[in-house]
C-alpha angles and dihedrals in degrees: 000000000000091000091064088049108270104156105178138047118217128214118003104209105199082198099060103024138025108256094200099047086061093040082059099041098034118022098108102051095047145045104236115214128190111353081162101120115229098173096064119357093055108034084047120010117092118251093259089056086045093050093042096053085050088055097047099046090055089045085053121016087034099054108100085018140238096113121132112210113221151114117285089245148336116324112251136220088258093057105107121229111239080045083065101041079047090062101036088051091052096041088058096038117100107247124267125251108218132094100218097104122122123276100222127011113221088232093064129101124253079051107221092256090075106038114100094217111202 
């Protein structure tokens, strides 16, 4: 695809790739938009494990550049609303700067049960 001129990738879904594996192969060919998972992480997940993936995808998929922040898709009646204002505060705050965020979140793909970690 990039080599017939695609420059972006929309949208990143955290539930049916791994967002940071493309980030890695493919991050400095493509734009990368979304990677925020909204089948899982915001219908489900509690506001802390919202505000620390969009921490850690601007910490990953955002260094060099050409990252998009934004939710998978769009966001669905389930999703609860302090699960939505989670997401939009996190999305205008200026990023942290400590490390201490969680490696994996559990709403990721590949799920942790099946990364080898080294």
């Amino acid at each position: 695809m990039i080599d017939i001129g695609l420059d972006v990738l929309e949208s990143l879904q955290p539930e049916a790739m791994d967002v940071y594996e493309i980030k890695r192969r493919y991050g400095r060919d493509l734009r990368l938009w979304g990677g925020l998972g909204t089948q899982r992480l915001l219908p489900f997940g509690t506001t802390d494990e919202i505000r620390a993936e969009v921490e850690r995808l601007r910490r990953l998929l955002g260094r060099g550049g050409g990252y998009i922040l934004a939710p998978a898709k769009p966001l669905l009646p389930e999703v609860p609303t302090g699960n939505a204002v989670a997401a939009i505060e996190a999305f205008t705050q200026p990023p942290h700067k400590s490390p201490e965020m969680p490696s994996k979140s559990r709403y990721c793909w590949p799920p942790s049960s099946m990364v080898e970690y080294r």
